[in-house]
PDB file of N, CA, C and O in Angstrom:
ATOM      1  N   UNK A   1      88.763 107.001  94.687  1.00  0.00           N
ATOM      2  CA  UNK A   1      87.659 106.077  94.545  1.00  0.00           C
ATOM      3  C   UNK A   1      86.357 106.834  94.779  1.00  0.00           C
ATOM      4  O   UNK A   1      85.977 107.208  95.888  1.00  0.00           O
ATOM      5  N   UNK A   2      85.534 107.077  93.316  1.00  0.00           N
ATOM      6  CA  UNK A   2      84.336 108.079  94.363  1.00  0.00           C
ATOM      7  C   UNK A   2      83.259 106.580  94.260  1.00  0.00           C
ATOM      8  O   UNK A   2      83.531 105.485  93.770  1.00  0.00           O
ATOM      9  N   UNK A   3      82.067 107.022  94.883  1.00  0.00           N
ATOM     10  CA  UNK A   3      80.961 106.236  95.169  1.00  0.00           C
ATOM     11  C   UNK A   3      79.864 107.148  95.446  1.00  0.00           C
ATOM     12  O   UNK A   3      79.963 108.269  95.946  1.00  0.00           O
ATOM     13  N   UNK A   4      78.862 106.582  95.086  1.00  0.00           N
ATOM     14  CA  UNK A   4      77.403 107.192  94.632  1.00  0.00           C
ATOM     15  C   UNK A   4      76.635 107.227  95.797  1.00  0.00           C
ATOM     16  O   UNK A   4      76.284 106.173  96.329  1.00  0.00           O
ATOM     17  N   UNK A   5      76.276 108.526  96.341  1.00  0.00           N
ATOM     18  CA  UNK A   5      74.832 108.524  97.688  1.00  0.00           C
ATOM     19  C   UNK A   5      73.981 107.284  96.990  1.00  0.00           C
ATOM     20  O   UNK A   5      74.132 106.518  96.038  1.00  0.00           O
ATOM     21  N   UNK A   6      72.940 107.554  98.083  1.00  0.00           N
ATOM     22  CA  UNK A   6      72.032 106.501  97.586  1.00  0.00           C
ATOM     23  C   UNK A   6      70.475 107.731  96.674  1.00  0.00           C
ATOM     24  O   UNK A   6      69.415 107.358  96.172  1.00  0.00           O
ATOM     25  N   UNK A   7      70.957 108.934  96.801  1.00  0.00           N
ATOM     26  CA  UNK A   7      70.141 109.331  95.489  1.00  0.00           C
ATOM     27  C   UNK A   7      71.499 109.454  94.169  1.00  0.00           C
ATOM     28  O   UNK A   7      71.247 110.198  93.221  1.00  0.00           O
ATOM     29  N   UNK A   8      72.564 108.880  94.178  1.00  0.00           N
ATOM     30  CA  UNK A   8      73.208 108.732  92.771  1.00  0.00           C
ATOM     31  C   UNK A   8      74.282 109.681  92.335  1.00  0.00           C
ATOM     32  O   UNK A   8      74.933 109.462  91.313  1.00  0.00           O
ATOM     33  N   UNK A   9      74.480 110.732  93.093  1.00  0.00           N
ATOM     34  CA  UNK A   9      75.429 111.728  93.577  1.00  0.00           C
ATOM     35  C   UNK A   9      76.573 111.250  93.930  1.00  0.00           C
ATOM     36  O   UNK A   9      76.811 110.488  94.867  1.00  0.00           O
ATOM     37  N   UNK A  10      77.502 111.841  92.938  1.00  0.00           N
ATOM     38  CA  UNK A  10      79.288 111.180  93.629  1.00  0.00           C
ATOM     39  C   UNK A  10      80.023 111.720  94.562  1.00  0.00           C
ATOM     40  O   UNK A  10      80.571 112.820  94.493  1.00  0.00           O
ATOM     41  N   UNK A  11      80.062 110.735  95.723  1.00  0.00           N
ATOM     42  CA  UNK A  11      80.757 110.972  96.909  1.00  0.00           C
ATOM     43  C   UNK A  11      82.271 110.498  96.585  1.00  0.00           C
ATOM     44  O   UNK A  11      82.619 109.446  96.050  1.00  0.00           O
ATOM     45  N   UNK A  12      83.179 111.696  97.116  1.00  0.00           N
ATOM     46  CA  UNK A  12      84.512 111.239  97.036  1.00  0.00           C
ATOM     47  C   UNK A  12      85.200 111.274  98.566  1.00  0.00           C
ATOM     48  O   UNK A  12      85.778 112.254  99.036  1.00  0.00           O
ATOM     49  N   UNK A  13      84.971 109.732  99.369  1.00  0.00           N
ATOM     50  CA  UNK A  13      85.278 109.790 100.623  1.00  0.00           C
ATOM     51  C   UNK A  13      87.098 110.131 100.384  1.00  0.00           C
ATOM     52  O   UNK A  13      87.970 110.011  99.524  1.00  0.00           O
ATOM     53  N   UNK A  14      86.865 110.730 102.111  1.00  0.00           N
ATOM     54  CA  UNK A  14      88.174 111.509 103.053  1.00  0.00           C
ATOM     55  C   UNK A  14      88.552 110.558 103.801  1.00  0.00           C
ATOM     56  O   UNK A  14      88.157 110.820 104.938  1.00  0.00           O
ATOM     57  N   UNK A  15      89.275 109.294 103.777  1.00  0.00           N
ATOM     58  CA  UNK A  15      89.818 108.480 105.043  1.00  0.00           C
ATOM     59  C   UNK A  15      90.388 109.124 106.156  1.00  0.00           C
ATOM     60  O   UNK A  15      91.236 109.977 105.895  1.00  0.00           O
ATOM     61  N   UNK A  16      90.173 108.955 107.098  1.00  0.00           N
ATOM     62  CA  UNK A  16      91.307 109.248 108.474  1.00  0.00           C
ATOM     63  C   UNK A  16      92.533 108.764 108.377  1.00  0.00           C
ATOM     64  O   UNK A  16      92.741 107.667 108.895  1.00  0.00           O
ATOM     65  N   UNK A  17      93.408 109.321 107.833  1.00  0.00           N
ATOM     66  CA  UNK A  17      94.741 108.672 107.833  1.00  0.00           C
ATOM     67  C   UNK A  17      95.228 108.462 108.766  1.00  0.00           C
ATOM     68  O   UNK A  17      95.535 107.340 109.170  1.00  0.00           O
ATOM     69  N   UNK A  18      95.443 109.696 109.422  1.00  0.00           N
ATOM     70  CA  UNK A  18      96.785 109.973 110.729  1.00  0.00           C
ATOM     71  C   UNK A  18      96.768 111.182 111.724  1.00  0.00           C
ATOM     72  O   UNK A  18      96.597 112.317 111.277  1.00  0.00           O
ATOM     73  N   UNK A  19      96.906 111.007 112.791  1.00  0.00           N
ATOM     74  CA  UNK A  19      96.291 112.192 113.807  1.00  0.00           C
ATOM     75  C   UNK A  19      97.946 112.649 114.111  1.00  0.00           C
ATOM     76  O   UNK A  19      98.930 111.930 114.290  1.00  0.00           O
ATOM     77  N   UNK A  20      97.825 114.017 114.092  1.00  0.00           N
ATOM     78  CA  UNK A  20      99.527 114.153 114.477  1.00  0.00           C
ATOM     79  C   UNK A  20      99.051 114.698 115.796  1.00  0.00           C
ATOM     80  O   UNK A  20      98.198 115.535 116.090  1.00  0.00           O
ATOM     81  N   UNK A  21     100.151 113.709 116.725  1.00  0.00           N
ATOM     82  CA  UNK A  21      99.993 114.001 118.105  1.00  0.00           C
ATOM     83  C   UNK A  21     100.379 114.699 118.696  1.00  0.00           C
ATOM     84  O   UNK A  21      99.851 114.817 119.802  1.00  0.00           O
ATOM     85  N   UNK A  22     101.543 115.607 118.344  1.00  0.00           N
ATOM     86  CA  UNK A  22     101.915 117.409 118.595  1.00  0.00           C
ATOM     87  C   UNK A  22     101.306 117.975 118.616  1.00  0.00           C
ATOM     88  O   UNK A  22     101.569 118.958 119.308  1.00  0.00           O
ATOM     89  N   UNK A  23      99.796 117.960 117.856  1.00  0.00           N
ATOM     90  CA  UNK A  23      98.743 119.145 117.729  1.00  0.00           C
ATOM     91  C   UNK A  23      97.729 118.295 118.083  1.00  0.00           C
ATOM     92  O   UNK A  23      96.730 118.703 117.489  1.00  0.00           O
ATOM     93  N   UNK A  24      97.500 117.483 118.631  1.00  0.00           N
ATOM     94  CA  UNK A  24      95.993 116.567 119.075  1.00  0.00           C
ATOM     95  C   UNK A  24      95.957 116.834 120.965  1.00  0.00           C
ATOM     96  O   UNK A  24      96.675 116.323 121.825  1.00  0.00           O
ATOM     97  N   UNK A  25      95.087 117.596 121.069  1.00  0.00           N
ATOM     98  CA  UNK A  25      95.006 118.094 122.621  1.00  0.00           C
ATOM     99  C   UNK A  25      94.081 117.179 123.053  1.00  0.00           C
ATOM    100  O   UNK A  25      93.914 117.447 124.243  1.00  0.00           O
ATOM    101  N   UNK A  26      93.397 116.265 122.760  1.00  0.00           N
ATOM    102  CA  UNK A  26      92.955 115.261 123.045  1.00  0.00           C
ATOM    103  C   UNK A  26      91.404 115.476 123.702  1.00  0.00           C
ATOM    104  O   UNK A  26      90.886 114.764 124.563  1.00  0.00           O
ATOM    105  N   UNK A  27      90.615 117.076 122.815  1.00  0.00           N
ATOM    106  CA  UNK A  27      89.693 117.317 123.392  1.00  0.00           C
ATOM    107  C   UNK A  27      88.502 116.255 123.437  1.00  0.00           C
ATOM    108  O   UNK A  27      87.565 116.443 124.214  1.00  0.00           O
ATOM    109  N   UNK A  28      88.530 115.419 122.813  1.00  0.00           N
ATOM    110  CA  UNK A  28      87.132 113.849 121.989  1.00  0.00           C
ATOM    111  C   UNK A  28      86.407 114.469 121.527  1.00  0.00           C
ATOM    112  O   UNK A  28      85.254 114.257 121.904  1.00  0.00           O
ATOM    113  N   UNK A  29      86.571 115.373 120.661  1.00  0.00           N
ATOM    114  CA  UNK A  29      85.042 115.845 119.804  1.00  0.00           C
ATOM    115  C   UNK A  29      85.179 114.828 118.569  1.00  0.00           C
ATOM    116  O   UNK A  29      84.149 114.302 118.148  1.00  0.00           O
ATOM    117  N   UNK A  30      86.138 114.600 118.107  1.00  0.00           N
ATOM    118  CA  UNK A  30      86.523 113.585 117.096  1.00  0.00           C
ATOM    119  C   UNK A  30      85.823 112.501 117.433  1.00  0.00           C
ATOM    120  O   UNK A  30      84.899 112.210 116.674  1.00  0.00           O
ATOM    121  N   UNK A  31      86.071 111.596 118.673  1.00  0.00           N
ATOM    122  CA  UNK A  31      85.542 110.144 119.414  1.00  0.00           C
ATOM    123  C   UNK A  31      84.050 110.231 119.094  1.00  0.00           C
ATOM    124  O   UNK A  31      83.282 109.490 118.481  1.00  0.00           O
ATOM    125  N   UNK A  32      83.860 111.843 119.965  1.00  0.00           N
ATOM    126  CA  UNK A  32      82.459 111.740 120.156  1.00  0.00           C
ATOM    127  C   UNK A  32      81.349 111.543 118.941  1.00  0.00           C
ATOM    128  O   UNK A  32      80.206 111.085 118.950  1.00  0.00           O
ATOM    129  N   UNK A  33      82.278 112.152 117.775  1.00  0.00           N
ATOM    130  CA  UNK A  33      80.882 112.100 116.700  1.00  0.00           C
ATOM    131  C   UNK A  33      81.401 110.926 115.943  1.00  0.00           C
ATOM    132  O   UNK A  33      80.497 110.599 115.174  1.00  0.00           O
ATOM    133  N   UNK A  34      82.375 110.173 115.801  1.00  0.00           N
ATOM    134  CA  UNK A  34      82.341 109.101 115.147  1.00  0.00           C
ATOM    135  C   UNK A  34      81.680 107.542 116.089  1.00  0.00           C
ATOM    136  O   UNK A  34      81.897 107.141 117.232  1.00  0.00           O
ATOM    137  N   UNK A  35      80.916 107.058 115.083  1.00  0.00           N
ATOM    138  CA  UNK A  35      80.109 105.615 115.691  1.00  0.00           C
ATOM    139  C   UNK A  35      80.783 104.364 115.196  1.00  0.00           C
ATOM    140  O   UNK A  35      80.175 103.294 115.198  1.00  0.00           O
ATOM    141  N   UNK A  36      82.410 104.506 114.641  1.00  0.00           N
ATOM    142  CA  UNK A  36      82.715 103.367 114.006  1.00  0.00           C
ATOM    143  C   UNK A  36      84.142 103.031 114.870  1.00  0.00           C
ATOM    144  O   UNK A  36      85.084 102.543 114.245  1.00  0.00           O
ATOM    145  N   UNK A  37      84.266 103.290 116.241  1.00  0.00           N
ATOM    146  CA  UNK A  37      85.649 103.354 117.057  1.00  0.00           C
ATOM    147  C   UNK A  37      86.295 103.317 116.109  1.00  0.00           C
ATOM    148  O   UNK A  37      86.399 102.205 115.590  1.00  0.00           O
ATOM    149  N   UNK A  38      87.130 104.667 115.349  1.00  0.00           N
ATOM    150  CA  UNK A  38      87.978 104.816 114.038  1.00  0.00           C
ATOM    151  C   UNK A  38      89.065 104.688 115.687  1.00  0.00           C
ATOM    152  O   UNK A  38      89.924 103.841 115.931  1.00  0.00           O
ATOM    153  N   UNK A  39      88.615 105.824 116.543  1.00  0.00           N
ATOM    154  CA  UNK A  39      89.887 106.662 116.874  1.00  0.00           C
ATOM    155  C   UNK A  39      89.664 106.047 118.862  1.00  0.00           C
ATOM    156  O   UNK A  39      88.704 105.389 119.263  1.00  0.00           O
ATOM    157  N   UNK A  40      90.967 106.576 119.819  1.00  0.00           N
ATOM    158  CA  UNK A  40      90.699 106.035 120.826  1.00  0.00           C
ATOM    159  C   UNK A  40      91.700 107.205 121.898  1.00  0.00           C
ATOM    160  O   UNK A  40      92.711 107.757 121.464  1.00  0.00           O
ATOM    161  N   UNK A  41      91.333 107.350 122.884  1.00  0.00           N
ATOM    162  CA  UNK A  41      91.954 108.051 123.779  1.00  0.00           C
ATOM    163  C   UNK A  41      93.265 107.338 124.705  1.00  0.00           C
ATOM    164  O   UNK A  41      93.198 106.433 125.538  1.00  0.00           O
ATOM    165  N   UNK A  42      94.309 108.012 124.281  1.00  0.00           N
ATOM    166  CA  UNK A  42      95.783 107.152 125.091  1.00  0.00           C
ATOM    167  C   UNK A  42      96.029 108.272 125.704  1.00  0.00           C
ATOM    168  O   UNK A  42      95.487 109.356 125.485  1.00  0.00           O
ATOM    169  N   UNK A  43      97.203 107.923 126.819  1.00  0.00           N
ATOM    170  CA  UNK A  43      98.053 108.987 127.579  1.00  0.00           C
ATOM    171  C   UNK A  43      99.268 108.771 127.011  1.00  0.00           C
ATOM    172  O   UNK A  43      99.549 107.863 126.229  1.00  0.00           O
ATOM    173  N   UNK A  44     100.063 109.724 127.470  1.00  0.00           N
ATOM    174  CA  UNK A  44     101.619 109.764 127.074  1.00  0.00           C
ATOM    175  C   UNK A  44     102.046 109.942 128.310  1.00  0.00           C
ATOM    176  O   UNK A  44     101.578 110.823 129.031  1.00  0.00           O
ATOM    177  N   UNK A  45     103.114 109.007 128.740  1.00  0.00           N
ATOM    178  CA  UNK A  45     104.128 109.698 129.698  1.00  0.00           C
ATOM    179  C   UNK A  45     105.354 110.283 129.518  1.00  0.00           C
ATOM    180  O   UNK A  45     105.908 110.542 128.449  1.00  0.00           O
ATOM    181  N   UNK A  46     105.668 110.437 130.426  1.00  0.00           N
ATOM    182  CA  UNK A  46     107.118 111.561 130.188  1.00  0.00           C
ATOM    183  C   UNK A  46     108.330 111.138 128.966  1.00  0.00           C
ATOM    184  O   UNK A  46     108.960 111.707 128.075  1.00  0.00           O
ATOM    185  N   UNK A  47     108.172 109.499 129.677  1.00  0.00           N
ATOM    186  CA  UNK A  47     108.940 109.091 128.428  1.00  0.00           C
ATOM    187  C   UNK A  47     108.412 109.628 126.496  1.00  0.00           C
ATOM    188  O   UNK A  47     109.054 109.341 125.486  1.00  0.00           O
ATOM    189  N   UNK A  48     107.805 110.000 126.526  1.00  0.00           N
ATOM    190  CA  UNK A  48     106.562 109.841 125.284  1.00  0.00           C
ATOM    191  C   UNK A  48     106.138 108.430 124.403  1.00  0.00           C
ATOM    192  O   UNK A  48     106.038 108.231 123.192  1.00  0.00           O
ATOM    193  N   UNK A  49     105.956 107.626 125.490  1.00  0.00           N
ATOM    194  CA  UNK A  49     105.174 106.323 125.458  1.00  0.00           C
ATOM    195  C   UNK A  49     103.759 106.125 125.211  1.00  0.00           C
ATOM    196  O   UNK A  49     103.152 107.141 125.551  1.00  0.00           O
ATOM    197  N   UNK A  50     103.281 105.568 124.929  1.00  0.00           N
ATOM    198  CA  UNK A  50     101.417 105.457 125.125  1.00  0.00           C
ATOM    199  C   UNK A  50     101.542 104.697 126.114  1.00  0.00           C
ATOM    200  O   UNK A  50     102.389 103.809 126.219  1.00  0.00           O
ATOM    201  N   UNK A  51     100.612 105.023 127.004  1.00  0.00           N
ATOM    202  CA  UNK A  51      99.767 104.054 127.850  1.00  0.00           C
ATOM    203  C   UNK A  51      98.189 104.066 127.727  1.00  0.00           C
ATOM    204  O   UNK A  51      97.527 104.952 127.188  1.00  0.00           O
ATOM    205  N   UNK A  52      97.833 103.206 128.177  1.00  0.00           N
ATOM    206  CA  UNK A  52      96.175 102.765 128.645  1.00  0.00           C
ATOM    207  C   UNK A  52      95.792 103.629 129.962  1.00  0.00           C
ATOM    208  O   UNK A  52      96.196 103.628 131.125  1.00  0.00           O
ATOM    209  N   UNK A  53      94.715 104.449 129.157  1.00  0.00           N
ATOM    210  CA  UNK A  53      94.244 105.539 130.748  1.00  0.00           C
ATOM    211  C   UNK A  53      93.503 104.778 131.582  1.00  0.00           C
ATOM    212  O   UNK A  53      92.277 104.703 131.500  1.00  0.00           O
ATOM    213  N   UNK A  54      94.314 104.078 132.564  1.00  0.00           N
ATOM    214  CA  UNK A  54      93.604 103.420 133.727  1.00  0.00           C
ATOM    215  C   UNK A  54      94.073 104.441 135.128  1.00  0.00           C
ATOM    216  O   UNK A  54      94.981 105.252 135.308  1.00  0.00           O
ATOM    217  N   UNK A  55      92.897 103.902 136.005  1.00  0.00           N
ATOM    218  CA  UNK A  55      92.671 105.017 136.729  1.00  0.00           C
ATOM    219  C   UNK A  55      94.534 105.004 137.898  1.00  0.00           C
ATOM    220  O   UNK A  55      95.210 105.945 138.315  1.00  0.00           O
ATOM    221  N   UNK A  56      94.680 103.783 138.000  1.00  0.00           N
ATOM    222  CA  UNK A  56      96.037 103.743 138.281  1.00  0.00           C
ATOM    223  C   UNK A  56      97.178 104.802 137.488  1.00  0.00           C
ATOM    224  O   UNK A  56      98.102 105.208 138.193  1.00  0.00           O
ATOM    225  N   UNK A  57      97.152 105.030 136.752  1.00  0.00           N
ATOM    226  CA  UNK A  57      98.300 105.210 135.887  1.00  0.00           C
ATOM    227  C   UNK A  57      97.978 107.121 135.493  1.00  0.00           C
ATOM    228  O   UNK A  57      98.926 107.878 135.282  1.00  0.00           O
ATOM    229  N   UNK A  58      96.997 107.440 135.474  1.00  0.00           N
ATOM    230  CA  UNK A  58      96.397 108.707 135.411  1.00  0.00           C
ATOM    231  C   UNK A  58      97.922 109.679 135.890  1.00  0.00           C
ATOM    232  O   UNK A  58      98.354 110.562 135.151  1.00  0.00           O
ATOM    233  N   UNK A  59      98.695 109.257 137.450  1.00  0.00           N
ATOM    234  CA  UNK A  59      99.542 110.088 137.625  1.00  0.00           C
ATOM    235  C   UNK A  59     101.362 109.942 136.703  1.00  0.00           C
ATOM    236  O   UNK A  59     102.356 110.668 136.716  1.00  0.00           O
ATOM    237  N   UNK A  60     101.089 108.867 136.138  1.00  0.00           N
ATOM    238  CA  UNK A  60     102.129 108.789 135.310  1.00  0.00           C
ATOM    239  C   UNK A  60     101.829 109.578 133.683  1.00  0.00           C
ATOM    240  O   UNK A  60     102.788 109.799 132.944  1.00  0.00           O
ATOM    241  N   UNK A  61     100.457 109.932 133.286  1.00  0.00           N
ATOM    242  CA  UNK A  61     100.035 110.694 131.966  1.00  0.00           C
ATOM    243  C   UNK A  61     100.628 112.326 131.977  1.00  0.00           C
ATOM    244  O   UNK A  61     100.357 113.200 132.800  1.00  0.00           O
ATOM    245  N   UNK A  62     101.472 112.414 130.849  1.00  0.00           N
ATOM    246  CA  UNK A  62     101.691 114.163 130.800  1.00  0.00           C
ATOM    247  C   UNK A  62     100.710 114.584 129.966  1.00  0.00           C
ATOM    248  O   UNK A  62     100.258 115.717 130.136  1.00  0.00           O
ATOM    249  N   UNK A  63     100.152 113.666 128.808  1.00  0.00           N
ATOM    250  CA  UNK A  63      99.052 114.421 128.112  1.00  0.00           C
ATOM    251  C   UNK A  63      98.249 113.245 127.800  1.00  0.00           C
ATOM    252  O   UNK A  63      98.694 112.100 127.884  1.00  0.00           O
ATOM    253  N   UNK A  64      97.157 113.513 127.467  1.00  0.00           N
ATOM    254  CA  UNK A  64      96.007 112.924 126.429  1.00  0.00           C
ATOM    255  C   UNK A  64      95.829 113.007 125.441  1.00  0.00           C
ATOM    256  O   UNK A  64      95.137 114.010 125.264  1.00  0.00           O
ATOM    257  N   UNK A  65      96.170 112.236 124.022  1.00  0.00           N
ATOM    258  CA  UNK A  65      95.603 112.301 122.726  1.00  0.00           C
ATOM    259  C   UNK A  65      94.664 111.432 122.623  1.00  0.00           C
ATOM    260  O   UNK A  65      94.121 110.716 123.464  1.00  0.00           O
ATOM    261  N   UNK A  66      94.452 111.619 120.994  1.00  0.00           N
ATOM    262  CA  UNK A  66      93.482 110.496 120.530  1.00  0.00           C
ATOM    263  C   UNK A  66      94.660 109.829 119.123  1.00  0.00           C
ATOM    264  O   UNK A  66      95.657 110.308 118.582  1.00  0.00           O
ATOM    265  N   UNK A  67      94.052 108.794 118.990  1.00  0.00           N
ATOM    266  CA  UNK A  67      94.830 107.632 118.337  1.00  0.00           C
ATOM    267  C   UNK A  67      94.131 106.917 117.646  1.00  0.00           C
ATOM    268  O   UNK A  67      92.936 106.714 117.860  1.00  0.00           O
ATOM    269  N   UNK A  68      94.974 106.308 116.468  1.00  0.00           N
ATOM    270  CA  UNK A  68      93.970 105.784 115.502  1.00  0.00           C
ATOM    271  C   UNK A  68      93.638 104.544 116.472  1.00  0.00           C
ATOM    272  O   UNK A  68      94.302 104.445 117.504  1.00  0.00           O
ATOM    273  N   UNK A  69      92.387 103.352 116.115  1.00  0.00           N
ATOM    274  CA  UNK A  69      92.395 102.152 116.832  1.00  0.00           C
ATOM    275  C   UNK A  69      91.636 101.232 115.904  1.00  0.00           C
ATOM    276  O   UNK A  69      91.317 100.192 116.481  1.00  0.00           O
ATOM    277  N   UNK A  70      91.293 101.290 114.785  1.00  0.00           N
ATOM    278  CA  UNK A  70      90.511 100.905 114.023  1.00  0.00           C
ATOM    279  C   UNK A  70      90.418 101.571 112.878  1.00  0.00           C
ATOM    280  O   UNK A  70      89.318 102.059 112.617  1.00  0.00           O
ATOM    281  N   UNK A  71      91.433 101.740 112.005  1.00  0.00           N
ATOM    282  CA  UNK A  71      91.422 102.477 110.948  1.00  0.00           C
ATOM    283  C   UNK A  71      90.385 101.656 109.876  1.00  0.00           C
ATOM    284  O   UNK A  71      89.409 102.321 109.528  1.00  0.00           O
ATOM    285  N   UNK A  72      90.465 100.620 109.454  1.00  0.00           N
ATOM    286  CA  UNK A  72      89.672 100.075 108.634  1.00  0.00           C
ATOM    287  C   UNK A  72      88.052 100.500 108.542  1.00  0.00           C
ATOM    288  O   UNK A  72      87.235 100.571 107.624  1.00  0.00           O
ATOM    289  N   UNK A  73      88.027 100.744 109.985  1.00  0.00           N
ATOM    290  CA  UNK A  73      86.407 101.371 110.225  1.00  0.00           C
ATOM    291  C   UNK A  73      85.603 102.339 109.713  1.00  0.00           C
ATOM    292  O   UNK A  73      84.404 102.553 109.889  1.00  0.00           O
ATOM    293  N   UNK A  74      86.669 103.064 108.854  1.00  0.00           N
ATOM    294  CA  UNK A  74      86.811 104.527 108.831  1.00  0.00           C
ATOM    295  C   UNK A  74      85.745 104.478 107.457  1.00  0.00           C
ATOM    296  O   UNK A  74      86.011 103.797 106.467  1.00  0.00           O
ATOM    297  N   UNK A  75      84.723 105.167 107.557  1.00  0.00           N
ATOM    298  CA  UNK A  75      83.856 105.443 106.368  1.00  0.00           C
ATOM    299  C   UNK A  75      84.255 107.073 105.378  1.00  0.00           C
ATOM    300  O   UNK A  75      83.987 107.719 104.364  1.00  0.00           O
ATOM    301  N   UNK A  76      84.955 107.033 106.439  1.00  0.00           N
ATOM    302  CA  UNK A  76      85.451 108.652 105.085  1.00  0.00           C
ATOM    303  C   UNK A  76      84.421 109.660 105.293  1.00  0.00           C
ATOM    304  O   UNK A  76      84.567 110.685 104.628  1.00  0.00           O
ATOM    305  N   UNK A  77      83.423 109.602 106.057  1.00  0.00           N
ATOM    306  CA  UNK A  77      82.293 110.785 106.012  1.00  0.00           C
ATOM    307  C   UNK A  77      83.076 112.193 106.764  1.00  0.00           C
ATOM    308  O   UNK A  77      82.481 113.250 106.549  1.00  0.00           O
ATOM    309  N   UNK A  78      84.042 112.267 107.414  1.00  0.00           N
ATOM    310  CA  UNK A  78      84.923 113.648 107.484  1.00  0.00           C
ATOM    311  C   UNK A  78      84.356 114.371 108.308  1.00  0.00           C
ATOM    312  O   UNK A  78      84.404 115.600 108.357  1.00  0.00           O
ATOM    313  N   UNK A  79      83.442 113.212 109.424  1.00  0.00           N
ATOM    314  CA  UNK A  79      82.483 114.367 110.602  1.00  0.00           C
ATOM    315  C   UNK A  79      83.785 114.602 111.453  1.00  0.00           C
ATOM    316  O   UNK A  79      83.936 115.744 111.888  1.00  0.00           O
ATOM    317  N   UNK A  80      84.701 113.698 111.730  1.00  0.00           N
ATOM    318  CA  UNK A  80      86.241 113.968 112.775  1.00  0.00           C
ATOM    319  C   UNK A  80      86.589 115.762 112.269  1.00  0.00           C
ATOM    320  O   UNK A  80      86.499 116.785 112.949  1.00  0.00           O
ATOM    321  N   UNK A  81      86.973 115.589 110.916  1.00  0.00           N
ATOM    322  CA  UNK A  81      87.804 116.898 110.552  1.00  0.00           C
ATOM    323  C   UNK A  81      87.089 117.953 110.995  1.00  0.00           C
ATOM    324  O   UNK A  81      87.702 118.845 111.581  1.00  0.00           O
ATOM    325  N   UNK A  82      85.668 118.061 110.806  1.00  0.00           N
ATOM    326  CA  UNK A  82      84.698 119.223 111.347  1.00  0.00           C
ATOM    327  C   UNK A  82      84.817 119.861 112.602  1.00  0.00           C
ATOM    328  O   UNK A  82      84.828 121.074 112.812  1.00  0.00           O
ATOM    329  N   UNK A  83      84.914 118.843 113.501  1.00  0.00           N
ATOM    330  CA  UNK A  83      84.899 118.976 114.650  1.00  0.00           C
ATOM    331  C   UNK A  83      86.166 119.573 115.070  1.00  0.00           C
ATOM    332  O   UNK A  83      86.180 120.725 115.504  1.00  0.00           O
ATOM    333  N   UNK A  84      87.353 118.794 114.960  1.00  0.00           N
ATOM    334  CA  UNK A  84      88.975 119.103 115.266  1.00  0.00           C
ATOM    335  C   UNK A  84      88.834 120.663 115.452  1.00  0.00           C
ATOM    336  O   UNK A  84      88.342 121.353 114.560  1.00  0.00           O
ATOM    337  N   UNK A  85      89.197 121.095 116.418  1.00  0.00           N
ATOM    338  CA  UNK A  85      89.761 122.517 116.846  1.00  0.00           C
ATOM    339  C   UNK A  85      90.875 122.788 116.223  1.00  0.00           C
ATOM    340  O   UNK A  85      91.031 123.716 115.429  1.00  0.00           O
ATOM    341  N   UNK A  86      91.799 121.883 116.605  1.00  0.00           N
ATOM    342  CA  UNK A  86      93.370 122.179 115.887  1.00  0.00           C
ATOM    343  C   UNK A  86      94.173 121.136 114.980  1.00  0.00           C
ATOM    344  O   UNK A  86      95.266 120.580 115.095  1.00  0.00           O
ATOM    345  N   UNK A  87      92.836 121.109 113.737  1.00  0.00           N
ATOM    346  CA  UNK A  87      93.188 120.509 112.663  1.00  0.00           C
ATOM    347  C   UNK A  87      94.579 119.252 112.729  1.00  0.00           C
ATOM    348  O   UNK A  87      95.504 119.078 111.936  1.00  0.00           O
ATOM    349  N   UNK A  88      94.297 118.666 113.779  1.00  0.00           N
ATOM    350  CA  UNK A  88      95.645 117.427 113.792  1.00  0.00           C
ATOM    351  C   UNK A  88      95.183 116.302 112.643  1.00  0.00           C
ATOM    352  O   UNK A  88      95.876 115.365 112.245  1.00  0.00           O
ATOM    353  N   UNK A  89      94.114 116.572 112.308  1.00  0.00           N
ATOM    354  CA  UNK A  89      94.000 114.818 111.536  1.00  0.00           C
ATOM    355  C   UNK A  89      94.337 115.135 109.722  1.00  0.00           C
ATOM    356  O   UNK A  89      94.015 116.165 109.128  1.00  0.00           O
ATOM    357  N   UNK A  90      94.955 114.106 109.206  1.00  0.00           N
ATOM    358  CA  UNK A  90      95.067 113.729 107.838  1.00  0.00           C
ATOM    359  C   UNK A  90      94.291 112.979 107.279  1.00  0.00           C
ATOM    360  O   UNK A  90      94.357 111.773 107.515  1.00  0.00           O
ATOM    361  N   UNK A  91      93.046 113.660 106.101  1.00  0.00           N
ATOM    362  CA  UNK A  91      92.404 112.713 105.563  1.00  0.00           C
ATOM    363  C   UNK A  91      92.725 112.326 104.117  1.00  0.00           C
ATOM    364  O   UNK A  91      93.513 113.122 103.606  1.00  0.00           O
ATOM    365  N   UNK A  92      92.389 111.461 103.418  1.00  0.00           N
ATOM    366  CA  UNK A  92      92.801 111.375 102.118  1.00  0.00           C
ATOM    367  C   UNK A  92      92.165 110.403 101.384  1.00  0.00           C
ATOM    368  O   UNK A  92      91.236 109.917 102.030  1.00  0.00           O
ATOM    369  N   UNK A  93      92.303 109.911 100.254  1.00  0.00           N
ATOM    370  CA  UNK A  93      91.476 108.663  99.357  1.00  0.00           C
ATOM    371  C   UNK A  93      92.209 107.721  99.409  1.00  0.00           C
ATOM    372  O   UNK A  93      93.214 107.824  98.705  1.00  0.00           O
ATOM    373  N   UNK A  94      92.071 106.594 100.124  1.00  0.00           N
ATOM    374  CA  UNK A  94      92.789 105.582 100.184  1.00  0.00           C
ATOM    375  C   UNK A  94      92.602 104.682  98.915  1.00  0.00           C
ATOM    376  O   UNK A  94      91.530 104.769  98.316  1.00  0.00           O
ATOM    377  N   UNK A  95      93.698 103.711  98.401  1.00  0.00           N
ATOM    378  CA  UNK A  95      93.095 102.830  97.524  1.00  0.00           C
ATOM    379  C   UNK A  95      93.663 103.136  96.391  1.00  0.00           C
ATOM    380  O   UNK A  95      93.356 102.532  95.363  1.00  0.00           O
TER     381      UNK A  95
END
């Protein structure tokens, strides 16, 4: 699906598909530059469960990723992929 800047130039947005959580170290440079909560910070415990990082539960987390939480939000502008250190995210043309 492309779509036109607003000087008339064809943009062919990158959706956020899918963060693979084997390679998502959960640094938030992704969080940080997106303004549309695409994505959200969970823990994993041992089990490899998600939980909610509450300050309780902090000693049950073996790691931190990030997670989709709002995919619909996703404008395709591909500032996440820039950022990613270790390329975990899948973008693509939805539609």
């Amino acid at each position: 699906m492309s779509t036109a800047t607003r000087d008339g130039r064809l943009w062919n947005p990158e959706f956020l598909i899918s963060i693979d959580p084997k390679k998502c170290i959960g640094c938030g440079r992704c969080f940080k530059v997106c303004g549309r909560n695409v994505m959200t910070l969970k823990g994993i415990n041992e089990d490899g469960e998600f939980v909610d990082l509450d300050d309780d539960e902090d000693d049950e987390v073996e790691k931190k990723i990030m997670v989709m939480n709002d995919e619909g939000a996703c404008i395709g502008c591909g500032a996440c992929a820039r950022v990613c250190p270790t390329n975990c995210q899948t973008h693509g043309a939805v539609g």
